[in-house]
C-alpha positions as CSV (number, residue, x, y, z in Angstrom):
1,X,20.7,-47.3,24.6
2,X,17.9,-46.4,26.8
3,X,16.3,-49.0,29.2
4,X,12.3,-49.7,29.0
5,X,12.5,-48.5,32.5
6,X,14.1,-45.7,31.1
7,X,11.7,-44.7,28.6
8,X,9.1,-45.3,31.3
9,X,10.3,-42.9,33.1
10,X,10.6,-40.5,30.5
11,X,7.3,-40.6,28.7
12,X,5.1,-39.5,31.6
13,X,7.0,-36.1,31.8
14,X,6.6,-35.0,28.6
15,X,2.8,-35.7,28.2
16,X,2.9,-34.4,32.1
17,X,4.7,-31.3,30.9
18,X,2.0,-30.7,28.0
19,X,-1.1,-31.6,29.8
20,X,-0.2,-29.0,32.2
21,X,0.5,-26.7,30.0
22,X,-3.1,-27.1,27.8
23,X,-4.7,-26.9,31.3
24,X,-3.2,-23.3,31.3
25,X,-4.7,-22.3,28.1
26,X,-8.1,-24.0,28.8
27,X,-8.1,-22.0,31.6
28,X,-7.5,-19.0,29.6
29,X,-10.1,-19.4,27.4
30,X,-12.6,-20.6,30.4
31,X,-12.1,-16.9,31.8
32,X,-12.2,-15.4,28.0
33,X,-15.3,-17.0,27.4
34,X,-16.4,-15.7,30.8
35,X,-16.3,-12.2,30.6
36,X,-17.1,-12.4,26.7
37,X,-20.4,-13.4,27.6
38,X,-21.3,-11.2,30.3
39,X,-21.0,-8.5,27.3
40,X,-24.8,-9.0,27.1
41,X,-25.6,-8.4,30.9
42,X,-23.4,-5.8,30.9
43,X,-25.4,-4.2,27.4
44,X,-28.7,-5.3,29.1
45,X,-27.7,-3.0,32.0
46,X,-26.1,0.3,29.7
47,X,-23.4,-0.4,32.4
48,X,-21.1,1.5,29.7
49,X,-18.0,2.2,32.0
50,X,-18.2,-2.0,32.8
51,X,-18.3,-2.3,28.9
52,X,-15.1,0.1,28.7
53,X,-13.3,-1.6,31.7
54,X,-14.1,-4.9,30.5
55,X,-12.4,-4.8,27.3
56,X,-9.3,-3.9,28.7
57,X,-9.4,-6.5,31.0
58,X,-9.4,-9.4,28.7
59,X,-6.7,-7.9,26.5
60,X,-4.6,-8.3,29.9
61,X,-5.3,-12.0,30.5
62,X,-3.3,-13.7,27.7
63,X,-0.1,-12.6,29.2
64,X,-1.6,-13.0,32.5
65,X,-2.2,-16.7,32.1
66,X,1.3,-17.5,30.2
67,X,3.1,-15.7,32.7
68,X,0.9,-18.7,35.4
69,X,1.3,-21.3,33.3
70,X,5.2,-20.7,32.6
71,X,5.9,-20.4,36.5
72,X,3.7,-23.6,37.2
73,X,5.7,-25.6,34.5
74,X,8.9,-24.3,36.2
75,X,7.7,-25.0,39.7
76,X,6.6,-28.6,38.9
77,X,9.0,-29.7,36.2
78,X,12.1,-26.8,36.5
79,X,11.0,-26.5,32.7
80,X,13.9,-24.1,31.6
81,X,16.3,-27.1,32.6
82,X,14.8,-29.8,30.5
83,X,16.6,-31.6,27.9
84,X,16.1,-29.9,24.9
85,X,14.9,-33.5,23.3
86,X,12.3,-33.4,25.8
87,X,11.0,-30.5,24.1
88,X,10.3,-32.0,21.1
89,X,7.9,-35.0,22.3
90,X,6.1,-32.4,25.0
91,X,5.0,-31.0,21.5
92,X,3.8,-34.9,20.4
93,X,2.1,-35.5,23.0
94,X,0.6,-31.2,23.5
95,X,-0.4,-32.4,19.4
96,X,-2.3,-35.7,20.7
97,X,-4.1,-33.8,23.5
98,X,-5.6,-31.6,20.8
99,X,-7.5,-34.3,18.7
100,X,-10.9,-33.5,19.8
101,X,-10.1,-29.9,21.4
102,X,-12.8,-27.0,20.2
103,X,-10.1,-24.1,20.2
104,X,-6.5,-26.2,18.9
105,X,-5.4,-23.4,16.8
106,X,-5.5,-21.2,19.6
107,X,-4.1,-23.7,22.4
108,X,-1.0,-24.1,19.4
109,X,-0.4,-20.4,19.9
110,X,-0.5,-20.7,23.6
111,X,2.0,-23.3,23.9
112,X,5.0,-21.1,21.5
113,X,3.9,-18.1,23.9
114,X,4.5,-20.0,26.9
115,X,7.9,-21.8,25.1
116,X,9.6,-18.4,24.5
117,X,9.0,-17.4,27.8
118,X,10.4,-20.7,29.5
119,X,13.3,-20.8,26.9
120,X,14.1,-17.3,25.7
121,X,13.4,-18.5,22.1
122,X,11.5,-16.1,20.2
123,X,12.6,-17.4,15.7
124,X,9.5,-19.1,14.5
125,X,12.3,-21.6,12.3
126,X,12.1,-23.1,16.3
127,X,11.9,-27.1,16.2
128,X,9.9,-26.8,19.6
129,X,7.4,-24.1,18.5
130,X,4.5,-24.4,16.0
131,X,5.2,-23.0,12.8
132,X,2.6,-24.5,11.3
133,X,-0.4,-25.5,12.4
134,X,-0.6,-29.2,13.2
135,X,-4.3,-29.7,13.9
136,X,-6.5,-28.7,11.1
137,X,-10.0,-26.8,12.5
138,X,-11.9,-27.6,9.2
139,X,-15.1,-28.2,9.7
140,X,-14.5,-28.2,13.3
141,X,-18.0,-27.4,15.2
142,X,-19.3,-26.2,18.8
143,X,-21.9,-29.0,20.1
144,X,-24.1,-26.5,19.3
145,X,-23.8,-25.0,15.9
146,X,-22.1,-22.1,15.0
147,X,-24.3,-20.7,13.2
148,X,-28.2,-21.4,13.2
149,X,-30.6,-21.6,9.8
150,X,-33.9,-20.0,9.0
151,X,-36.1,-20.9,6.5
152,X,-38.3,-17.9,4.6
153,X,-40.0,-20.0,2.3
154,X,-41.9,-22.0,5.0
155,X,-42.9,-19.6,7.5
156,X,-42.4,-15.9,5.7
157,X,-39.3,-13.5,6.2
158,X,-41.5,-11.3,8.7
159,X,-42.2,-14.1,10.8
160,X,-38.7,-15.4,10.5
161,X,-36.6,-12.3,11.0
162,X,-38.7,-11.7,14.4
163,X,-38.1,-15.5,15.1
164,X,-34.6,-14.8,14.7
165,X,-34.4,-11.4,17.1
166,X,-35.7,-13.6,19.5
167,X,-33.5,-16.2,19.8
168,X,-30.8,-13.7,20.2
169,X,-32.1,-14.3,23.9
170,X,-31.8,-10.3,24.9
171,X,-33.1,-9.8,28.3
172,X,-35.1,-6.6,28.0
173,X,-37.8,-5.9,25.4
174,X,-37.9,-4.0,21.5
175,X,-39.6,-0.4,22.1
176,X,-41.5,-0.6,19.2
177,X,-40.8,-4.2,17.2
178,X,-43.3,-4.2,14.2
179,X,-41.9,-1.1,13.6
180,X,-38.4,-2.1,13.4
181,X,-38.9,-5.4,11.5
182,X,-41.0,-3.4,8.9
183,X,-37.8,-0.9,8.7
184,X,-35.5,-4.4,8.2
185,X,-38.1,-5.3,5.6
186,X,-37.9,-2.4,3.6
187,X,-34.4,-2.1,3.8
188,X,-33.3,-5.6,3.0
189,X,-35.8,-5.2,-0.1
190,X,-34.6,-2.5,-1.8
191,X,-30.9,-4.0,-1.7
192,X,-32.7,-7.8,-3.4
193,X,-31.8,-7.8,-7.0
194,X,-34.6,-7.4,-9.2
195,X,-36.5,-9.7,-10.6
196,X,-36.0,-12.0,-7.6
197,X,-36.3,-15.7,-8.0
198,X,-36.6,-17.6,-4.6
199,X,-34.5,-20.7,-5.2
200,X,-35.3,-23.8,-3.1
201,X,-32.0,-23.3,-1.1
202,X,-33.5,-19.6,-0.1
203,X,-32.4,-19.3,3.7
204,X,-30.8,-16.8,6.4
205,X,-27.8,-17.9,8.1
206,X,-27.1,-16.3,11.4
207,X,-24.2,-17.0,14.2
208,X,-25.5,-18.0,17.2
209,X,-23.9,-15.3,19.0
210,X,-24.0,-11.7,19.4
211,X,-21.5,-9.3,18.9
212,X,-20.8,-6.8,21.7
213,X,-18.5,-3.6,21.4
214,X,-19.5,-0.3,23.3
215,X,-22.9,0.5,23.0
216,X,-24.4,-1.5,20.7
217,X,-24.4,-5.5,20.0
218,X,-24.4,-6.7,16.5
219,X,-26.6,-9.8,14.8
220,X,-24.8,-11.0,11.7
221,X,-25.7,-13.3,8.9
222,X,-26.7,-13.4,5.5
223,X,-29.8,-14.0,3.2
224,X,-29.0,-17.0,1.1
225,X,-31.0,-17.4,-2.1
226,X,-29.2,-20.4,-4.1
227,X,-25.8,-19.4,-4.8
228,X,-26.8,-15.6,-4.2
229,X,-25.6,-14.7,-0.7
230,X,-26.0,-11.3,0.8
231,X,-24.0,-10.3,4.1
232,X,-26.1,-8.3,6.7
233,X,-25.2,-7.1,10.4
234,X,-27.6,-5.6,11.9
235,X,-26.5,-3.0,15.5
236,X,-29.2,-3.2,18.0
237,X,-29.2,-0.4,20.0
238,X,-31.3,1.2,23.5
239,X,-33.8,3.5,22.4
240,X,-34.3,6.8,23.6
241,X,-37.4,6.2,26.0
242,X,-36.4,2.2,27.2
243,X,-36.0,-0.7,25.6
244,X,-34.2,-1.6,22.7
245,X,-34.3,-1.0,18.9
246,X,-33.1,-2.3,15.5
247,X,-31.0,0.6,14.7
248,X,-29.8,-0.5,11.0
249,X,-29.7,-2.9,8.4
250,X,-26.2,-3.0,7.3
251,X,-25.9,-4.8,4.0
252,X,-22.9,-6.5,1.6
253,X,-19.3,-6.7,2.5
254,X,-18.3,-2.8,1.9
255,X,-20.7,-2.3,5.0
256,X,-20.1,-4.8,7.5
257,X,-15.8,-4.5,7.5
258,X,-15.6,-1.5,8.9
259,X,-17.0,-3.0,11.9
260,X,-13.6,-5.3,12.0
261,X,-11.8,-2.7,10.8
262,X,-7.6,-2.8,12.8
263,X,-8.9,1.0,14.0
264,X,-11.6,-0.1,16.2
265,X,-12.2,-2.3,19.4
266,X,-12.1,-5.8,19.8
267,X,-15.5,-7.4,19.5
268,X,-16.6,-9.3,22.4
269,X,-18.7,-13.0,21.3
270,X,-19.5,-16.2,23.1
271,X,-17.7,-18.3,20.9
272,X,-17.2,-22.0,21.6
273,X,-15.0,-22.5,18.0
274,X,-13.7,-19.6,17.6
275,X,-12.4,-20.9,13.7
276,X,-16.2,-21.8,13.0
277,X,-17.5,-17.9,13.1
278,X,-13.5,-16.7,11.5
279,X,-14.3,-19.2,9.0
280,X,-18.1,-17.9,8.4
281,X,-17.4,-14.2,8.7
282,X,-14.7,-15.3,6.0
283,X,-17.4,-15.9,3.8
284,X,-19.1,-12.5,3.8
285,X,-15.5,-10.8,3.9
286,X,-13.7,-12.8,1.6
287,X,-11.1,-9.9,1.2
288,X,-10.1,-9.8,5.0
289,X,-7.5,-12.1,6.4
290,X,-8.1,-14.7,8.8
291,X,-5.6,-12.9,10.4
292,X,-7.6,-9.6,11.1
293,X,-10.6,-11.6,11.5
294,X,-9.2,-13.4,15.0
295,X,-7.7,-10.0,16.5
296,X,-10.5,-8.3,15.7
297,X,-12.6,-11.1,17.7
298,X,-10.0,-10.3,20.8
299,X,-8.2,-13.1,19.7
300,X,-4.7,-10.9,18.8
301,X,-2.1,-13.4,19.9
302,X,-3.5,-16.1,17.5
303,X,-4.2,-13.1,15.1
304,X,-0.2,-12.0,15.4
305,X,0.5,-15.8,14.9
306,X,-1.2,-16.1,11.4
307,X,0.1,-12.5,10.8
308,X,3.2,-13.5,11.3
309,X,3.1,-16.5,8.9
310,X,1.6,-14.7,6.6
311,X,4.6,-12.1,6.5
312,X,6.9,-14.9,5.9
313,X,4.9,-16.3,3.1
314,X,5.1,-13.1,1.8
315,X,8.7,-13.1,2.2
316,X,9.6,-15.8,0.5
317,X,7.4,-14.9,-2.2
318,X,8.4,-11.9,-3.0
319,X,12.0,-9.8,-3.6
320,X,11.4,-6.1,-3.3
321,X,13.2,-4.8,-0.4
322,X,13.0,-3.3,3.0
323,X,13.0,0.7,3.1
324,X,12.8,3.6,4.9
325,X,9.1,4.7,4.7
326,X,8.1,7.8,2.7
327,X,7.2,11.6,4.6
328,X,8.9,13.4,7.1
329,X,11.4,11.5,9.6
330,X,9.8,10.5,13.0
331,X,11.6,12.2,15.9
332,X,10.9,9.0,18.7
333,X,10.5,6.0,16.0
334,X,12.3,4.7,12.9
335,X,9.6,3.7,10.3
336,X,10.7,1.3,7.7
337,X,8.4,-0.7,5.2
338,X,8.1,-3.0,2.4
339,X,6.5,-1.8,-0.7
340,X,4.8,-4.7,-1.6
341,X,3.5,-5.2,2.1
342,X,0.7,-3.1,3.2
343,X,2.2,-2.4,6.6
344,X,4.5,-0.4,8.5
345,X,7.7,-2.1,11.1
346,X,8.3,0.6,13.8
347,X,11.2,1.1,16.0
348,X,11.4,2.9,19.1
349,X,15.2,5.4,18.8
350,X,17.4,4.6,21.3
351,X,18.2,8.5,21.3
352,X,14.8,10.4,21.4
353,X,15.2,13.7,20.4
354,X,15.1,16.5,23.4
355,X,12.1,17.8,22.0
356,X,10.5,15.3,22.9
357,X,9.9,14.7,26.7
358,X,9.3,10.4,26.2
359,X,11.5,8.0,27.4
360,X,10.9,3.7,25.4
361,X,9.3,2.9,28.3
362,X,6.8,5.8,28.3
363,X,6.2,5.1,24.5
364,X,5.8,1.7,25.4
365,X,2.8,2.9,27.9
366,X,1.6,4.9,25.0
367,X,0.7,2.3,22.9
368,X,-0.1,-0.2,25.5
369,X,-2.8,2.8,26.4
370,X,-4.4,2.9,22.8
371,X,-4.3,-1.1,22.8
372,X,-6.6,-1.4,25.8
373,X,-8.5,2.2,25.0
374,X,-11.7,2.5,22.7
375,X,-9.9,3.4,19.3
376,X,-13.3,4.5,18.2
377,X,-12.6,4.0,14.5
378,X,-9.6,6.8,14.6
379,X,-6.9,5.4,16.0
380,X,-4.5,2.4,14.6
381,X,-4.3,-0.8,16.3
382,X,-0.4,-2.0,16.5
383,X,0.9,-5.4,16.1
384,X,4.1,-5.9,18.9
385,X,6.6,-8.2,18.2
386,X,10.0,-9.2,19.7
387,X,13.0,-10.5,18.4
388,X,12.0,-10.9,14.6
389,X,14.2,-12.2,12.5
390,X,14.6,-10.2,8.7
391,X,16.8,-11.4,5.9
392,X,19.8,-9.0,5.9
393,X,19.6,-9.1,1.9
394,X,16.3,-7.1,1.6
395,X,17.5,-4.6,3.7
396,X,19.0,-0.9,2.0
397,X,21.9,0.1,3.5
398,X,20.1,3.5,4.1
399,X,18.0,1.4,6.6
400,X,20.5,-0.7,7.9
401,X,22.6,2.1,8.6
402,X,19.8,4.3,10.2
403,X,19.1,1.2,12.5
404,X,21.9,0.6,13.7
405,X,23.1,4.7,14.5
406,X,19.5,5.5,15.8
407,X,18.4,2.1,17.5
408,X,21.8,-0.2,18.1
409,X,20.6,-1.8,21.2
410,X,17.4,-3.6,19.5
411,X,19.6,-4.4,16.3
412,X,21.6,-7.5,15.9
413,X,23.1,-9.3,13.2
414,X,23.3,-12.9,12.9
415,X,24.9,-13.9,9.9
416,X,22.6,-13.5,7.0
417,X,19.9,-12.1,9.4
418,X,19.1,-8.8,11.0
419,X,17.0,-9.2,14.9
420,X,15.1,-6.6,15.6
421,X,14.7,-7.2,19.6
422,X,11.4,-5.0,19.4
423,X,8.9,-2.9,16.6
424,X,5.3,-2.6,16.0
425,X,3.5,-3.7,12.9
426,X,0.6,-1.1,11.7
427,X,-1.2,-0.8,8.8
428,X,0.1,1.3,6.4
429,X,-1.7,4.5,5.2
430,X,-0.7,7.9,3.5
431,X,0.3,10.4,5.6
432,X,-2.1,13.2,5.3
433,X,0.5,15.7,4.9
434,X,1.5,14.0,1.7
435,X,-1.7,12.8,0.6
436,X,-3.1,16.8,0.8
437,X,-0.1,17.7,-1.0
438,X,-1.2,16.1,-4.0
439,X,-5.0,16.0,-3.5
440,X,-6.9,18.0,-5.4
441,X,-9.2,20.8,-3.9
442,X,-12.3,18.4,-3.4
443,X,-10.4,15.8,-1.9
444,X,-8.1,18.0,0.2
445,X,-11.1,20.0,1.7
446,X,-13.1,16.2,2.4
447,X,-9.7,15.3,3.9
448,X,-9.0,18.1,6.2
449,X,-12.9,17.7,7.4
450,X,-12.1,14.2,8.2
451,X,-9.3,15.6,10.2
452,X,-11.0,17.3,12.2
453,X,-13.6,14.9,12.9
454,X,-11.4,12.5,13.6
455,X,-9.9,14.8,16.5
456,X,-13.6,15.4,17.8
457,X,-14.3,11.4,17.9
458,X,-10.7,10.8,19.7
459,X,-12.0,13.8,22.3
460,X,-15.1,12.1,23.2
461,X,-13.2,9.3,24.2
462,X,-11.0,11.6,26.9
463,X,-8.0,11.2,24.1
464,X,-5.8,14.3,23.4
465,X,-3.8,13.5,20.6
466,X,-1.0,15.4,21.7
467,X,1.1,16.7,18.2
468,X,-1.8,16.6,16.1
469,X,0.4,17.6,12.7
470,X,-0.6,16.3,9.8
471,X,2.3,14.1,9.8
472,X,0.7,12.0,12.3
473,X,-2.5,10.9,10.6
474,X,-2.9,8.8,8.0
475,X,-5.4,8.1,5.2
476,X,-6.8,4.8,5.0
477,X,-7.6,2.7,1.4
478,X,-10.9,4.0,2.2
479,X,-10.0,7.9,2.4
480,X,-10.7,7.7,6.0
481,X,-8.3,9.9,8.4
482,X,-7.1,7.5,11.2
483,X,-4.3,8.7,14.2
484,X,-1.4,7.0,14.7
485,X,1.6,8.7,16.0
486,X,1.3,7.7,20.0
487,X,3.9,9.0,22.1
488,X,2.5,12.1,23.2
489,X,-1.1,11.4,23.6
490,X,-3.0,12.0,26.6
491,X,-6.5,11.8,28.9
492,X,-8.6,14.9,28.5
493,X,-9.1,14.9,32.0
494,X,-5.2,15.4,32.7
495,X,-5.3,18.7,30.5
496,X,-5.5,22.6,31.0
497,X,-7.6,23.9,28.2
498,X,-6.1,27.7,28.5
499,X,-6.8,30.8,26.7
500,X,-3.6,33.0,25.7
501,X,-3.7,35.9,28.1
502,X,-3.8,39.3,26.4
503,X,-0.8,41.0,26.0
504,X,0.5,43.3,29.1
505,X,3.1,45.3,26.9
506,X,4.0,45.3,23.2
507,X,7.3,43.5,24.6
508,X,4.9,40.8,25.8
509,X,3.8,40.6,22.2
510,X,6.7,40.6,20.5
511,X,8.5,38.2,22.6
512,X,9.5,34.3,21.5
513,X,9.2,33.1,24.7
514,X,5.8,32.7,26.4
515,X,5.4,35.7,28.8
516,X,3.1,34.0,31.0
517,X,3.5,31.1,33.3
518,X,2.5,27.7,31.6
519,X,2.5,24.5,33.3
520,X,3.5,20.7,31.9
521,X,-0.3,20.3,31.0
522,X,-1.5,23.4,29.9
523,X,-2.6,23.5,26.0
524,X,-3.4,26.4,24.3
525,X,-6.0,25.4,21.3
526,X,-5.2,29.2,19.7
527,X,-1.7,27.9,18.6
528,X,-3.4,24.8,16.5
529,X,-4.0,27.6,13.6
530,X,-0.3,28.6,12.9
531,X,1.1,25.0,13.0
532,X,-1.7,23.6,11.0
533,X,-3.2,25.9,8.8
534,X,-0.4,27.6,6.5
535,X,-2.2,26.4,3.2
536,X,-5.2,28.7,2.0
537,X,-7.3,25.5,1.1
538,X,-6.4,23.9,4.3
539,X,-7.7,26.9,6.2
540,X,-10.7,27.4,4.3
541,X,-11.9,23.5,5.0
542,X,-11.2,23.6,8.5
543,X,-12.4,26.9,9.7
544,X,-15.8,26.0,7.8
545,X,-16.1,22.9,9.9
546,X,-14.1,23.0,13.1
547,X,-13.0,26.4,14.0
548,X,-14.5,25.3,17.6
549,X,-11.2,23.2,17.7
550,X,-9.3,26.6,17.9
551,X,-11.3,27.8,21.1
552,X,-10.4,26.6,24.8
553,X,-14.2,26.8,25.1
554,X,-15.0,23.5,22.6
555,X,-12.3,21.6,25.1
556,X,-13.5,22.2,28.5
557,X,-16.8,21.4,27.4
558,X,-16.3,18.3,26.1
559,X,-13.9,17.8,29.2
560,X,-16.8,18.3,31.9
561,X,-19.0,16.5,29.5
562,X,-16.2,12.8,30.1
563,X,-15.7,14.2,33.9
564,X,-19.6,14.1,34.4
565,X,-19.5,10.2,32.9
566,X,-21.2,10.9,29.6
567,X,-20.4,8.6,27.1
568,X,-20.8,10.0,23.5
569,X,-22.3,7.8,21.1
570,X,-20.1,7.3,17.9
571,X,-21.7,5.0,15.0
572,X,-19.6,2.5,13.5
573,X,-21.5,3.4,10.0
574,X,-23.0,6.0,8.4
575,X,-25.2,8.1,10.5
576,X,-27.6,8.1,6.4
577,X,-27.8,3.9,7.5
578,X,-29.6,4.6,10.0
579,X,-33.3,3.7,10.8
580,X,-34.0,7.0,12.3
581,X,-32.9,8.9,9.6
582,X,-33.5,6.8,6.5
583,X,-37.2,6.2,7.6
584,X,-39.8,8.5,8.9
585,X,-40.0,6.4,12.2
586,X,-43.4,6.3,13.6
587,X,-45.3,3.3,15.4
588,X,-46.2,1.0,13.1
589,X,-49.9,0.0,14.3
590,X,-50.5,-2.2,11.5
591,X,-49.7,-6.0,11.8
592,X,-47.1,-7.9,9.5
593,X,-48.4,-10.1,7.6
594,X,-48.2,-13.2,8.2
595,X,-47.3,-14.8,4.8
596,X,-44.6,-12.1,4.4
597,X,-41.7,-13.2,2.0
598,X,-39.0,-11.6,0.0
């Protein structure tokens, strides 16, 4: 039986223990916050290349501060040698800390993270780690609101919307205001159901802050007209001759998610409670998970967290099992999936075939690359896990026994459990080369257009796709084509655009092997057409559209165009959304009125 002096003794360690390890996490989120919002000086400035460098940067500091916080713990309190009873009241008294804390969900994910690294645990069943969440953020607030209300009725939706561009606080001037507000006006009209009733409760709800990612920042809210509510984001952009410009008014849900969509960016936002704007952008995106919601706020270890509980909920509800996904078999990863799960588990082969000139570690790099790169709406953001537990049950033995010939070193069994010591979650889509198998001609030609777009956006962002089969792109719910085969993609800037030098004999010509000298990086665009365009239909779409992809010329340009420091400018939306080309834009020299309403 323990002594009071005992338990004295004890006590102060464990709250010790957890008060140093929230101190780590606050000062993750203190350097977060940080360099979240600078996003506007650095948009105030077009410093672009900051933007770019930026966003990679804070995807590093999560690992950067557990990796701190888990050697201070050991330092101070030789953590890994704890009692393992210890464990359970430095959780306690972690919990108590978190009463009035404005990020707790987060903080809960930062304390597992920096757990499994101290004890090498990784099973969420863990008594030490959270599972669930034990602080509720409902209703949980910043000091200052998350959100802020305007009121058309009093004061007119003119007067009001300007009201509201101006508390965004943006440090440089609107070219041409009246003009843009008169573009919102129209635009936000036309979409008002007809006849319109203004209710009493008829307000605009925007969050407080701005939403940065590459070269544009977003305001979103919605119009609220009693239990009407309309969603609206609206990009603000720098005009062509200085100053800055309402770009478009994007309007309902269907227009606003692809700007969270898993193949884009992380949004950058000043956000004291972070579960205050996931919990109002909820509510014009009912249909996306909170979990998408936080990563695609940069928040991706919290958003893997509720992922991940929402995998096992799925589990357990479900019975359907684990298979070996549909289309042609990867040469460097094993793709297995659940058909009632929209996603895709991925599993690096322990023996890559020779064709392939990757080592785990290189793929590794690969995807670590396209985490921290501008995916530019073409490129699949990955999920990466370690050590996750599956019920042995729901597995075929096809995939069981294809795991364990082609990956044994990250496959264990535990009993009624199968570890798989490291995969990637993605979002699963059709691969095209199935999905133009059975399209019909309209769809296939819009497909293999979308193809090739898709390889122009990932060029203007210095990424060569490497194998750019068919195989390797997939079509989204949406029917948009997104990349996501990794392991052989590289910088424009590192490649050889070459033209295939003519023939010297009819030998030459004849010959399997390549005559001439080619070096690692060397790519020849004039060999795309064989590999890719055997179908009639196929060739027809693409050489109407992109038969510049087949010329060395198309490459080097758009190579000198990234080596010079241009940055192209990809929209987000539909190029039709825009101001610019849904309104003939002139100066608008009259005034708004001033009694303007809806």
């Amino acid at each position: 039986m323990s002594t009071p002096a005992d338990g004295a003794a004890r006590q102060p360690a464990s709250f010790d223990v957890a008060r140093a390890m929230l101190d780590g996490f606050d000062r993750h989120y203190r350097i977060f916050r940080e360099i979240s919002r600078e996003a506007r000086h650095r948009f105030e400035a077009a410093d672009w290349p900051a933007v770019h460098l930026a966003h990679a940067d804070r995807i590093a500091f999560y690992d950067q501060r557990v990796t701190e916080t888990a050697a201070a713990l050991q330092r101070d309190f030789d953590a890994e040698r704890l009692p393992e009873d210890l464990w359970t009241r430095i959780k306690l008294d972690y919990v108590g800390l978190l009463t009035d804390h404005k990020q707790p969900e987060l903080a809960e994910t930062f304390f597992n993270s920096v757990t499994c690294r101290l004890l090498h645990r990784a099973y969420y069943h863990n008594d030490y780690l959270f599972v669930r969440p034990a602080v509720s953020t409902e209703y949980l607030d910043a000091d200052t609101p998350a959100y802020r209300s305007y009121y058309p009725l009093k004061d007119g939706l003119a007067r009001v919307m300007r009201r509201i561009l101006v508390d965004c606080g943006l440090g440089l001037p609107f070219a041409d205001l009246r003009r843009d507000l008169l573009d919102v006006l129209r635009a936000m009209r036309a979409a008002l159901p007809r006849p319109l009733t203004l209710d009493a409760n008829h307000q605009i709800q925007v969050l407080a802050s701005l939403f940065f990612r590459n070269k544009r920042t977003y305001l979103i809210g919605k119009l609220v007209n009693g239990e009407y509510e309309l969603p609206f984001a609206i990009p603000i952009v720098h005009a062509d001759g200085g100053g800055l410009a309402l770009d478009a008014l994007l309007l309902g849900a269907k227009e606003i998610a692809p700007l969270f969509a898993f193949s884009r960016a992380y949004l950058m936002a000043d956000m004291e409670v972070p579960s205050a704007y996931v919990d109002f952008l909820g509510s014009l995106m009912p249909r996306k998970p909170k979990a998408e919601l936080y990563t695609a706020l940069g928040l991706q270890k919290h958003g893997k967290t509720l992922f991940y509980r929402d995998f096992l909920h799925h589990l357990k509800y479900s019975t359907d099992d684990f298979v070996l996904a549909p289309g042609i078999r990867g040469l460097v990863m094993i793709v297995f999936t659940l058909p009632s799960y929209p996603y895709v588990f991925k599993v690096i082969r322990d023996r890559i075939s020779p064709t392939k000139d990757v080592s785990r570690e290189i793929v590794k790099e690969k995807y670590m690359l396209v985490k921290r790169h501008d995916r530019i709406g073409r490129m699949a953001d990955t999920l990466e896990y370690a050590d996750v537990a599956f019920p042995r049950a729901r597995f075929t033995q096809a995939l069981i026994d294809e795991l364990k010939h082609e990956a044994p070193s990250l496959v264990e069994e535990d009993g009624d459990t199968i570890v798989v010591k490291h995969l990637y979650i993605e979002r699963r889509m059709q691969p095209l080369n199935i999905f133009l198998d059975s399209a019909d001609d309209a769809s296939a030609a819009q497909a293999v257009v979308d193809y090739g777009n898709a390889i122009k956006e990932l060029v203007s962002v210095n990424i060569f796709p490497g194998d750019m089969l068919f195989k390797n792109f997939g079509v989204t719910r949406g029917g948009r084509v997104v990349f996501y085969d990794y392991d052989e993609i590289v910088y424009m800037t590192e490649c050889q655009f070459r033209r295939i030098p003519v023939a010297r004999t009819p030998e030459d010509e004849m010959s399997a092997e390549a005559w001439y000298p080619v070096a690692q990086n060397d790519i020849f665009p004039e060999e795309f057409a064989p590999f890719l365009l055997s179908a009639d239909r196929v060739r027809r779409a693409f050489l109407a559209h992109h038969a510049d992809l087949l010329e060395p010329d198309y490459w080097n340009a758009m190579k000198g165009r990234i080596e010079a420091g241009i940055i192209e400018d990809v929209f987000p939306y539909s190029p039709a959304a825009r101001f610019a080309v849904r309104f003939a834009r002139q100066s608008a020299d009259v005034a708004l009125p001033a009694t303007e309403s809806a």
